[in-house]
C-alpha positions in Angstrom: 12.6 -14.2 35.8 11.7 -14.2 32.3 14.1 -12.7 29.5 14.1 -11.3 26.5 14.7 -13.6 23.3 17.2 -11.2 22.0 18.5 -8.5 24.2 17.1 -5.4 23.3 14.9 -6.4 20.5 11.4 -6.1 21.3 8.5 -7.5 19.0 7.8 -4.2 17.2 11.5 -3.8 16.4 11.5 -6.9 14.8 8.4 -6.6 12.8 9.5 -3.5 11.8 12.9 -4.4 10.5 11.1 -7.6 8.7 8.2 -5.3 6.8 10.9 -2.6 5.7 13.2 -4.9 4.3 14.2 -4.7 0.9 16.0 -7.6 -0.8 17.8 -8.0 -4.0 15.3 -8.2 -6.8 14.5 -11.5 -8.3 13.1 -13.0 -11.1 10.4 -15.7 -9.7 7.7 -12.4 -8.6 7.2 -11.4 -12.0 7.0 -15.0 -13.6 4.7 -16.6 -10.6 3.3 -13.7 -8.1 2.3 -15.2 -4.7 -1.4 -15.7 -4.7 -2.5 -16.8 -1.1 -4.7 -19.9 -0.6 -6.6 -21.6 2.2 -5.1 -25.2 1.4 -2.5 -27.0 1.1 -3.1 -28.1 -2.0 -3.7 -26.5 -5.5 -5.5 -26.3 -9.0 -4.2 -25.2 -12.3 -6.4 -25.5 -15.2 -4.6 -25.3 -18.3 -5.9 -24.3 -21.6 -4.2 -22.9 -24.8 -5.1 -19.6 -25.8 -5.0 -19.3 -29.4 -6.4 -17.4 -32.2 -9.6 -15.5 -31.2 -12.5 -17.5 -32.3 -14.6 -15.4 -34.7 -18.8 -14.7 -34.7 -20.7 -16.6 -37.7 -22.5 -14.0 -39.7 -26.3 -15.0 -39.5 -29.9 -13.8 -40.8 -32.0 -12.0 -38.4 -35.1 -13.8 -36.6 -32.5 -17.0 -36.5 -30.7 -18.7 -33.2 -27.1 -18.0 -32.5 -25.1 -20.7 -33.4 -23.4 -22.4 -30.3 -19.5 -23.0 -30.7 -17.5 -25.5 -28.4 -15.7 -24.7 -24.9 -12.2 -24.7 -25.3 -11.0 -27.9 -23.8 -9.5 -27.3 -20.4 -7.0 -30.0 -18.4 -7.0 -29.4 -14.6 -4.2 -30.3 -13.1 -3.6 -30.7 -8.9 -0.8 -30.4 -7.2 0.3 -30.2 -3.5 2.1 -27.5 -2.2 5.5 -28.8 -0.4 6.9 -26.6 2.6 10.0 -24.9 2.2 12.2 -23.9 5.2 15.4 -23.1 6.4 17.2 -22.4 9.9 20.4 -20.7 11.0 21.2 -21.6 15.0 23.6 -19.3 16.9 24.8 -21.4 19.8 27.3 -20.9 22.8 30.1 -19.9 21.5 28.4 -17.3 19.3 26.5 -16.0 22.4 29.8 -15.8 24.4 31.4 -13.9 21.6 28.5 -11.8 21.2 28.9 -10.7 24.8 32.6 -9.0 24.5 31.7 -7.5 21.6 28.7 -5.6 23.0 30.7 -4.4 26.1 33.4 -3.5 23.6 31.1 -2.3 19.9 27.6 -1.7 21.9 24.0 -4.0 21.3 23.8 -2.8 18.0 26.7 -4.8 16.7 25.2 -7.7 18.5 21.7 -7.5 16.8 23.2 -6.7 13.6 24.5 -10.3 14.3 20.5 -11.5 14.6 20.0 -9.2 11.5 22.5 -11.0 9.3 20.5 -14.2 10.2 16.8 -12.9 9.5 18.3 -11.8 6.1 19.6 -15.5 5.5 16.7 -17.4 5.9 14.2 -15.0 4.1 17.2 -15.1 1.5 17.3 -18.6 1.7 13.2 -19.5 1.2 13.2 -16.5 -1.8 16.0 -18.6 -3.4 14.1 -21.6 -3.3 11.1 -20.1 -4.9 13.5 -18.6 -7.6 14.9 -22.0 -8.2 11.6 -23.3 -8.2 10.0 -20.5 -10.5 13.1 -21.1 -13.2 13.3 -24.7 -13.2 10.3 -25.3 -14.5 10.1 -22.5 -16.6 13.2 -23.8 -18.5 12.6 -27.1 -18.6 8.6 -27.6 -18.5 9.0 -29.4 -14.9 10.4 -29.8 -11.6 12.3 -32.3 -9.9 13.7 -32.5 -6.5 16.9 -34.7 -6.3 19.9 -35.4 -3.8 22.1 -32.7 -6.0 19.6 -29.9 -5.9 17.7 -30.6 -2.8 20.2 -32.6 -0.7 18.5 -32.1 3.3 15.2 -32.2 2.0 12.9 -34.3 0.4 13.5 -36.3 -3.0 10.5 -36.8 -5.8 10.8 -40.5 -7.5 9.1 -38.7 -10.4 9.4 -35.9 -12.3 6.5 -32.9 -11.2 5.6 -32.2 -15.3 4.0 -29.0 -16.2 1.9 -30.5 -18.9 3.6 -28.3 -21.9 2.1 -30.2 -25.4 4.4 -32.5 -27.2 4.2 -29.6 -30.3 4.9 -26.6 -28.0 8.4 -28.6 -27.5 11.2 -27.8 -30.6 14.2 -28.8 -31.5 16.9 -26.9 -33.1 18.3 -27.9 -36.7 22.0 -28.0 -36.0 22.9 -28.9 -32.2 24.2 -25.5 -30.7 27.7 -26.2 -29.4 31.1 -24.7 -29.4 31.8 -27.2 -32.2 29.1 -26.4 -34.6 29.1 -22.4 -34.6 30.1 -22.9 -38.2 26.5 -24.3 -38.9 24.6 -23.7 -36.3 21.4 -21.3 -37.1 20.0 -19.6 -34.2 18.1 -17.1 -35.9 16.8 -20.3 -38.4 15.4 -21.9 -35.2 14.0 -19.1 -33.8 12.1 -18.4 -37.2 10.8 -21.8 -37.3 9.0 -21.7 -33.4 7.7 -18.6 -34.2 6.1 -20.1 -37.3 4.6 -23.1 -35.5 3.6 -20.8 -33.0 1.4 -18.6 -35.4 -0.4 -21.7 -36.6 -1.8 -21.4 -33.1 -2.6 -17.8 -33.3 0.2 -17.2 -30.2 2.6 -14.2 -30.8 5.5 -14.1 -28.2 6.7 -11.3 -26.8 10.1 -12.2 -25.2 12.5 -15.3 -25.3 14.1 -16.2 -21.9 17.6 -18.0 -22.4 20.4 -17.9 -19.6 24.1 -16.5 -20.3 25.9 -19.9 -21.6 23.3 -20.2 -24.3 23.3 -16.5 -25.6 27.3 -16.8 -25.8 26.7 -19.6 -28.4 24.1 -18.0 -30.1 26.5 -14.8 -30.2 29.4 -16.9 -31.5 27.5 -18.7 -34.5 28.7 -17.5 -37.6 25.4 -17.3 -39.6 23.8 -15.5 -36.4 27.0 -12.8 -36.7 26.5 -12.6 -40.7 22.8 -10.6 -39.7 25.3 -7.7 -38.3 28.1 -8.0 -41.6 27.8 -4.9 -43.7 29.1 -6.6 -46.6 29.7 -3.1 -48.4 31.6 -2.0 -46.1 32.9 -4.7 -44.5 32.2 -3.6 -41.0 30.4 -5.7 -38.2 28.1 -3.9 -36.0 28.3 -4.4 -32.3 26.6 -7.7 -31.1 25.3 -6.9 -27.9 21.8 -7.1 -26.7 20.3 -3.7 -27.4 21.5 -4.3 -31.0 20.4 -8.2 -31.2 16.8 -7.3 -29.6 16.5 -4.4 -32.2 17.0 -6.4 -35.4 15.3 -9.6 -33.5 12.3 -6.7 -33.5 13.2 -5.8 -37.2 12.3 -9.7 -38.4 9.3 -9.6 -36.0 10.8 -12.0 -33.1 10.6 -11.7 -29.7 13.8 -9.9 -28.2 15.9 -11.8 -25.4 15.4 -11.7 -22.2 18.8 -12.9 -20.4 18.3 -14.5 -16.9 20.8 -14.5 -14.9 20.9 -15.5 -11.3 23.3 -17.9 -8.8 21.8 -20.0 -6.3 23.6 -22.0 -3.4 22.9 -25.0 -2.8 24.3 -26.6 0.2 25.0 -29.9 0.7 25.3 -32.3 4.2 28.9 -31.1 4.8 28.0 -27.5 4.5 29.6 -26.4 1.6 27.7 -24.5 -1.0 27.5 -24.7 -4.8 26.3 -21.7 -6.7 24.3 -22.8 -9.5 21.8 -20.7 -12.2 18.6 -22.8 -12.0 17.8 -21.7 -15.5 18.5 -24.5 -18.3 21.0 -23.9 -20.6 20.2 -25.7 -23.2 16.5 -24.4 -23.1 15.3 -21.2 -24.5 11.5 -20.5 -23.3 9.2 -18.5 -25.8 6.6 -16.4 -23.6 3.4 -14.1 -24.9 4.3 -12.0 -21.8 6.3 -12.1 -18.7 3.4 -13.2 -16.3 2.7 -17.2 -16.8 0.6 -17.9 -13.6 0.8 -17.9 -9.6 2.9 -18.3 -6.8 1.0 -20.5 -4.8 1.1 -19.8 -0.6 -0.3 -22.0 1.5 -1.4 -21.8 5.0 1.7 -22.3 8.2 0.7 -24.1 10.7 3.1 -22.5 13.2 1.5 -19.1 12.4 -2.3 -20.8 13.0 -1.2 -21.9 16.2 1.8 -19.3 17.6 4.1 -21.8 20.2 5.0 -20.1 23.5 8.4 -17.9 24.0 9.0 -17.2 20.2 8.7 -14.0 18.1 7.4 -13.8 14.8 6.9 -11.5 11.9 6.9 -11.8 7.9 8.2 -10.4 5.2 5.8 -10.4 2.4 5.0 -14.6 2.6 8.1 -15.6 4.5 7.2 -16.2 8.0 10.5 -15.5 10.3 10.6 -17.6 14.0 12.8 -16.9 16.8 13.4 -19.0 19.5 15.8 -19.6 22.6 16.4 -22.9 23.9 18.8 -23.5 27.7 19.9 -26.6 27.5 22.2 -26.2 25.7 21.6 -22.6 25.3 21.2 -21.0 21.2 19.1 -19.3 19.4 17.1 -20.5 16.5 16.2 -18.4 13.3 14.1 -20.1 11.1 11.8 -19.0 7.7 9.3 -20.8 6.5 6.5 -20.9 3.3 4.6 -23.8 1.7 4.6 -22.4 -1.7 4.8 -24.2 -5.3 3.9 -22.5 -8.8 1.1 -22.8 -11.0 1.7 -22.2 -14.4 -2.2 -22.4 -16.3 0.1 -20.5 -19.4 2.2 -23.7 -20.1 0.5 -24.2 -23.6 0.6 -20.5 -24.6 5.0 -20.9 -25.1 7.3 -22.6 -26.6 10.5 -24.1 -26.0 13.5 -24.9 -27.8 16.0 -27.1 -26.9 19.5 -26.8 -27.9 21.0 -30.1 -27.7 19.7 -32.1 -30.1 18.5 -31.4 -33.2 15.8 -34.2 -33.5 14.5 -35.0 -29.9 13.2 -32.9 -27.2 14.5 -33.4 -24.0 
């Protein structure tokens, strides 16, 4: 006689649960929103933005003149799967047994909960790490530290950012420089270069290390001395972003996240997937698309296992006998396109002469 995957969860249950389902905000949404496509495989066409190109004043009864295209580079890129699996097996289901005689099936389903939660946690996180990695550093690469149970890229996955949209600060920012270290020099001179280009920015995105050092310089705190009085105004964020706004720069945006990444023994390292020795320089928040691909286990549903989504996370669940456990697994094939790479900028902190 057939049975029920999980005991006393149907198939609208579960949807349900999965379509309600808030999870802690992120920051990869805003960045890259998920835009589905019918491939595998995408296409980014980049293109700087610039100054607005003006009309030619012209005598009547003449032809318009006929101004160039701006250039366009197309870039195309595959668009990897990401997934991830939690497996209760028998000892969990034995355990699961006294506590429903002893708590009730809830309890037990909150059990199955817990692991829905993980692994749409777990393919969010991945699309976060991808979303800030390249952001901060203008590419992605998958390596034994970062992705160690999946798949390793022999070469960096670059972006395409210009060679001139890449700066350098002019004294290496570092505990043992805040003495002459000038962040709010450096953040003068992208802004400059920027306007050459007719690009205004709206925000700069830096992570917590690299605002500490930027807080402890001590020609960055001399912008807050009243020398008059001798009183320093409060440095914190509201008060940096408001006279960052007074010298017409782009306020700060702090990101902030932790990450977990766990290795083949099954311990986890939390880790912020932003750069912190890069500071991005954006117009506005929005740089391009999530890319979501097609799942070939949704195309063609396999016997004897539940599904539902939340938003582009497809959720699997499957019993096996032999030996008997229960399989949760999440799954996308998603990878971001970013066709605003050449409308920012972005400083590096480290050196004060080469980009890296």
């Amino acid at each position: 006689m057939k049975t029920q995957i999980i005991e006393g969860l149907t198939q609208e249950k579960y949807e349900s649960y999965l379509t309600a389902r808030q999870y802690d905000e992120l920051y990869w949404p805003a960045f890259f929103p998920i835009k589905n496509v019918n491939t595998l495989s995408g296409k980014t066409l980049i293109g700087a933005k610039g100054s607005r190109i003006a009309a030619m004043v012209i005598s009547y009864n003449v032809k318009s003149p006929k101004l160039s295209r701006k250039s366009l580079e197309t870039r195309v890129f595959d668009i990897p799967k990401v997934s991830i699996k939690r497996e209760m097996d028998e000892n969990d289901i034995l355990e699961q047994r006294i506590t429903r005689f002893a708590q009730g099936n809830n309890a037990v389903l909150d059990d199955y909960y817990n692991d829905f939660d993980a692994v749409v946690d777990g393919c969010n996180a991945r699309m976060e790490w991808f979303a800030l990695q390249a952001l901060s550093t203008t590419y992605i690469q998958l390596t034994k530290t970062n992705n160690p149970l999946g798949i390793v890229n022999e070469t960096v996955i670059d972006f395409g950012m210009d060679a001139a949209n890449k700066k350098t600060v002019s004294v290496v920012w570092s505990a043992g420089n805040v003495a002459t270290m000038d962040p709010m020099a450096d953040f003068k001179a992208v802004v400059k270069a920027a306007r050459t280009k007719g690009l205004k920015f709206s925000k700069m995105l830096m992570d917590a290390d690299a605002f500490d050092l930027m807080t402890a310089a001590t020609l960055f705190k001399a912008y807050f001395l009243n020398t008059a009085l001798s009183v320093t105004a409060l440095i914190d964020l509201k008060t940096i972003n408001s006279l960052l706004k007074s010298y017409n720069l782009p306020e700060i945006v702090i990101i902030e996240t932790s990450i977990g990444i766990e290795g083949k023994t099954g311990s986890a390292t939390a880790t912020n997937p932003w750069s912190t020795s890069h500071i991005l320089f954006v117009p506005e928040v929005k740089q391009g698309n999530m890319f979501n691909g097609p799942i070939a286990e949704e195309l063609e549903k396999p016997m004897d296992v539940m599904q539902a989504k939340n938003n582009n996370v497809l959720v699997s669940v499957k019993k096996d006998w032999d030996p008997v456990n229960v399989t949760t697994k999440g799954e996308c094939n998603v990878f971001p396109s970013w066709p605003n790479v050449n409308n920012c900028y972005n400083l590096y902190t480290l050196n004060a002469s080469t980009w890296a």
